[in-house]
C-alpha positions as CSV (number, residue, x, y, z in Angstrom):
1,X,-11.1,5.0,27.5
2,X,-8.8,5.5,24.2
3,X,-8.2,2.7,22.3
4,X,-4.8,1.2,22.5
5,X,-2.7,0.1,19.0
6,X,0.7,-1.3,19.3
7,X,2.3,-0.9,16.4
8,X,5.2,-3.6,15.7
9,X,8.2,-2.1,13.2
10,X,9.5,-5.9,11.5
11,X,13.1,-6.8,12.1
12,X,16.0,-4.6,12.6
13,X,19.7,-4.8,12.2
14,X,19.9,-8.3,12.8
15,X,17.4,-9.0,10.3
16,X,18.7,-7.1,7.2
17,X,15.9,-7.8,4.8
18,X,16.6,-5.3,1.7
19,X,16.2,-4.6,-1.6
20,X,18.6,-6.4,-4.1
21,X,20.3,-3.3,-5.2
22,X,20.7,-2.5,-1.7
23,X,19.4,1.3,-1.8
24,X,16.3,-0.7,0.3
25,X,16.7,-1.7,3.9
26,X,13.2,-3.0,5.3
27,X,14.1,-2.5,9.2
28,X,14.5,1.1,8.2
29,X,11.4,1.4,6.5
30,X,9.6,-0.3,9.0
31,X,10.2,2.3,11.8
32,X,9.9,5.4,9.8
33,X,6.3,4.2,8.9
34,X,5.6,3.4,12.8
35,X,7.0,6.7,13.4
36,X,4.9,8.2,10.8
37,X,1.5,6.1,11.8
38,X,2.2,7.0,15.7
39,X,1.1,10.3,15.4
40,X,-1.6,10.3,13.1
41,X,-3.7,7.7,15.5
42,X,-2.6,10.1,18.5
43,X,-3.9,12.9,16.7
44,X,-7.5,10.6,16.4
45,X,-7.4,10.0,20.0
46,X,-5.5,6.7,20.2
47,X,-2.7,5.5,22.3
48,X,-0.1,4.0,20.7
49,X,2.7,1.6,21.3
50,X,6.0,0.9,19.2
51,X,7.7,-2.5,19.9
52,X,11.0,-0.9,19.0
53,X,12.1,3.0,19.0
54,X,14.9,2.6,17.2
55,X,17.4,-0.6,14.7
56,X,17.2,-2.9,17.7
57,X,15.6,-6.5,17.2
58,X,13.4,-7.7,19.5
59,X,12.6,-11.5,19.6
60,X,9.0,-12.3,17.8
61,X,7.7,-13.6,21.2
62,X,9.0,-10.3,22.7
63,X,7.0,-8.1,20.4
64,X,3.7,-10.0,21.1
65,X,4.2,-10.0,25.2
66,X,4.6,-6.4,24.8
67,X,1.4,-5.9,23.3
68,X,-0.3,-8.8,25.6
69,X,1.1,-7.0,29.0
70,X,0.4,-3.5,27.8
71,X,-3.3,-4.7,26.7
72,X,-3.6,-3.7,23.6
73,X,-6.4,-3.2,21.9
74,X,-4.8,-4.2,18.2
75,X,-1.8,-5.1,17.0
76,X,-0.1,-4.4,13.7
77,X,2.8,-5.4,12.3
78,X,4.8,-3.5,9.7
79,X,6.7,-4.8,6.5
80,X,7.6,-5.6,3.2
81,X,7.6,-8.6,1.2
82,X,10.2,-10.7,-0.7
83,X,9.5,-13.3,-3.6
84,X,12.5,-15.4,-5.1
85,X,15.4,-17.1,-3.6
86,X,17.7,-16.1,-6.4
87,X,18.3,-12.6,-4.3
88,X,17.7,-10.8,-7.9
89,X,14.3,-8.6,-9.4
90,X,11.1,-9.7,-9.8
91,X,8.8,-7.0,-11.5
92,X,6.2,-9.8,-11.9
93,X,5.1,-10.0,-8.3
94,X,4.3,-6.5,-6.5
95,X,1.6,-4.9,-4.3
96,X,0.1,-4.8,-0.8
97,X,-1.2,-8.1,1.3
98,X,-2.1,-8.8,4.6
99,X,-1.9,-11.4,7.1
100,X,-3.9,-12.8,10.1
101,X,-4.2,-15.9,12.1
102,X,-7.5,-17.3,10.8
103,X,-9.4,-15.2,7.8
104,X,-12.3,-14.7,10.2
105,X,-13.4,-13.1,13.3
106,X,-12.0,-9.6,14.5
107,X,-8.3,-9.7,12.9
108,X,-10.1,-10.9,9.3
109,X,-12.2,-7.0,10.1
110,X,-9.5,-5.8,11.1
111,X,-7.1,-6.6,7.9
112,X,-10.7,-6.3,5.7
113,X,-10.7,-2.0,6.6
114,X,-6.6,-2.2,6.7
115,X,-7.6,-3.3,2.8
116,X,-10.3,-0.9,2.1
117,X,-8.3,2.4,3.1
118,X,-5.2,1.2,1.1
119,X,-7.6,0.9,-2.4
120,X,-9.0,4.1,-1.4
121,X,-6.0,5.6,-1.2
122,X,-4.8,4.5,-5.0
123,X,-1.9,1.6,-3.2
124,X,-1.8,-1.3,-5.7
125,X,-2.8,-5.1,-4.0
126,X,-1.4,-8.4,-4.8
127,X,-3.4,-11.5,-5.8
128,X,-5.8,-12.5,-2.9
129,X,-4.7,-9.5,-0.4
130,X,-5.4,-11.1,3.3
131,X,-3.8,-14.2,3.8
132,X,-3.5,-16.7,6.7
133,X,-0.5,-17.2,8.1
134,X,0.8,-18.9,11.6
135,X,3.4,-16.3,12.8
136,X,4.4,-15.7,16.3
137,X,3.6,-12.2,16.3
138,X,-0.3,-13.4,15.5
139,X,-0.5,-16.6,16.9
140,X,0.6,-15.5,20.4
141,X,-1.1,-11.8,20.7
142,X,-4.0,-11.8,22.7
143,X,-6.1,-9.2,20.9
144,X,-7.0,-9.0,16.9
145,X,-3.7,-8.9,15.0
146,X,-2.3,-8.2,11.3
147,X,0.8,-8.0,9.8
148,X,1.1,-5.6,6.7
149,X,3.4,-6.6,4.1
150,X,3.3,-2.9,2.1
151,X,4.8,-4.0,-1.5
152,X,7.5,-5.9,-2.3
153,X,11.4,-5.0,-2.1
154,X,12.2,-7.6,-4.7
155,X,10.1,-5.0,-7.8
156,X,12.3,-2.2,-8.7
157,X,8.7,-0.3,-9.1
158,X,8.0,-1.4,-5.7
159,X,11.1,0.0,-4.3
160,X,10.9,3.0,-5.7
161,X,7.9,4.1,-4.3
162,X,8.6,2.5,-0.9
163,X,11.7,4.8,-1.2
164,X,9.7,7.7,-1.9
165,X,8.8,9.8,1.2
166,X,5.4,11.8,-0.3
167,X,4.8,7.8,-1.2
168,X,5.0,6.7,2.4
169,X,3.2,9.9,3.8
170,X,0.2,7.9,1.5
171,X,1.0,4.8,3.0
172,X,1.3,6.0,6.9
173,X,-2.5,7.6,6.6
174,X,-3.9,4.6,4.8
175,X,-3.0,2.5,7.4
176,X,-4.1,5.1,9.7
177,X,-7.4,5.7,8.8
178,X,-7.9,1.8,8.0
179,X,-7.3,1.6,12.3
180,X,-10.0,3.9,12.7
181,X,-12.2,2.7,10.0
182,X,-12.4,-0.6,12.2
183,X,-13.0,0.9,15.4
184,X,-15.3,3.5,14.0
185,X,-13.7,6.4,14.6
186,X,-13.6,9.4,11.6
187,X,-11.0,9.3,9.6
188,X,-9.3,11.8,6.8
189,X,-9.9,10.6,3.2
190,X,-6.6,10.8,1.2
191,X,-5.4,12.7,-1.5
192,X,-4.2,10.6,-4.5
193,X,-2.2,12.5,-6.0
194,X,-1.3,12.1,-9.4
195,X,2.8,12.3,-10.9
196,X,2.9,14.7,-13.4
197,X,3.1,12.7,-16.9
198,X,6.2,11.7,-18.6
199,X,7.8,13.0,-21.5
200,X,6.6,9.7,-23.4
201,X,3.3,9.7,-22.2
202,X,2.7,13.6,-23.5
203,X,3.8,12.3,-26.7
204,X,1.6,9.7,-27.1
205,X,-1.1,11.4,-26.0
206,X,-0.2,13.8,-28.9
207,X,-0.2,11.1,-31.5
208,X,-3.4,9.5,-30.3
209,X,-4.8,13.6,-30.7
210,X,-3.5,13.8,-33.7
211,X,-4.3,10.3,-35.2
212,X,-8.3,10.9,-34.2
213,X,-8.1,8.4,-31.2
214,X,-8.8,10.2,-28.5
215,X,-9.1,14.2,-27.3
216,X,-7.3,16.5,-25.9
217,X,-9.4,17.3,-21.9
218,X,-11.4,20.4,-22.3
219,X,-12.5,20.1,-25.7
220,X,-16.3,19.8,-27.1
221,X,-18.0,16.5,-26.6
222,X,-20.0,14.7,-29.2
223,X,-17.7,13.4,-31.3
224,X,-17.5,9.8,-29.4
225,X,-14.0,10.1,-28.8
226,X,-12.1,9.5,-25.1
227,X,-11.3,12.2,-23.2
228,X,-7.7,12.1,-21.4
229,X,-6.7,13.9,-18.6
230,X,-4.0,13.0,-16.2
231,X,-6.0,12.5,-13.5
232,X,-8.6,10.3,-14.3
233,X,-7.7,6.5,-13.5
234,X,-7.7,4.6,-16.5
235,X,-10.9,2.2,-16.1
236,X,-11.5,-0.8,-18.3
237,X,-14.0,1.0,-20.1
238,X,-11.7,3.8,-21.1
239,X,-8.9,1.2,-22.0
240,X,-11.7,-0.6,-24.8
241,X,-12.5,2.8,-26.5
242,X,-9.4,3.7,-26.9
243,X,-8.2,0.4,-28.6
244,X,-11.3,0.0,-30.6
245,X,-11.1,3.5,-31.8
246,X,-7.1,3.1,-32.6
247,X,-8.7,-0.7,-34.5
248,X,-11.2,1.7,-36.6
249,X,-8.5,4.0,-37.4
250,X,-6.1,1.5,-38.8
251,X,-9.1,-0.2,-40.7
252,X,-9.9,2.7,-42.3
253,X,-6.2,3.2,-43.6
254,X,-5.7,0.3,-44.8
């Protein structure tokens, strides 16, 4: 028998959680990852659920009886997160977290390959990632229950990737495949892909070329200097060299 997910889109138009500049509405962003989720699990031989098809706003004890009548075999909630009561930015506080009733049992395993799939898939976390948290929609479901909060609509570099569709595309099959991950069902592996690099970025990596702190990619190793390339993630490693070799440089100038 297929696995049931009910998938809960947060709010609606009675809720209007958004962005401060407006161009963010959450209830809006909500559904269109349900909608873009939906099919994906269907497509892995799921059955899904949506607690709302369209801007309506169903009461939090509403969402989880429809999940408890229609049996569902998970539940998880969609949104994004807010930090600040001063309704203004906050670039300090961004990424992806999770919540669950207790951080244990089947809903911790649940939110735990929820978490795996997003880092997998290059989405940025926040502080301890799974939290607990006494909401309705997880205190009063009957099966294992999370509630994504995807990044935060208070960062303006938050909202501009939640605004970005190729960015939620990422986001719908990370979720996606973390819902298969936990009930052990194969999954498609993402493609990160990678922007193509700003103006300022090809200029400094010209001056660090041309300064003898790192190399352009393709050229001959052996001369102990760090390779860039605009795909490769920029480990902690990486980061080191390339300030101690930029140190050595100005040393050696002075």
């Amino acid at each position: 028998m297929s696995k049931k997910i009910c998938l809960d889109p947060g709010h609606g138009t009675q809720e209007m959680n958004r962005s401060p500049d407006s161009t963010y509405i959450e209830h809006e962003f909500a559904l269109d990852m349900a909608k873009r989720i939906r099919p994906l699990l269907e497509k892995r031989g799921f059955d899904v659920k949506l607690t709302r098809e369209d801007a309506s706003t169903p009461a939090l004890s509403t969402r989880a009886s429809i999940a408890n009548v229609w049996g569902a075999d998970l539940f998880v909630s969609l949104h994004t997160n807010a930090v600040g009561g001063g309704g203004g930015w906050n670039d300090d506080v961004r990424g992806w977290t999770a919540w669950v009733y207790r951080l244990n049992g089947e809903a911790r395993r649940a939110a735990d390959a929820l978490l795996e799939t997003a880092k997998a898939a290059g989405i940025h976390t926040f502080s301890a990632e799974i939290y607990p948290g006494n909401f309705t929609v997880l205190a009063n479901t009957t099966m294992p229950a999370v509630l994504i909060e995807y990044l935060f609509h208070t960062s303006q570099a938050d909202v501009a990737l939640l605004k970005d569709s190729d960015y939620r595309k990422r986001l719908a099959l990370a979720t996606a495949n973390g819902i298969c991950r936990y009930f052990g069902v194969a999954y498609e592996e993402p493609e990160v892909e990678v922007s193509a690099p700003s103006r300022w970025a090809q200029e400094a990596a010209q001056w660090a070329i041309g300064n003898g702190i790192a190399k352009g990619y393709g050229d001959p190793d052996g001369d102990g200097l760090v390779e860039y390339n605009w795909q490769t993630p920029m480990t902690f490693e990486r980061m080191v060299t390339l300030l101690y070799q930029y140190d050595q440089r100005r040393r050696a100038e002075e």
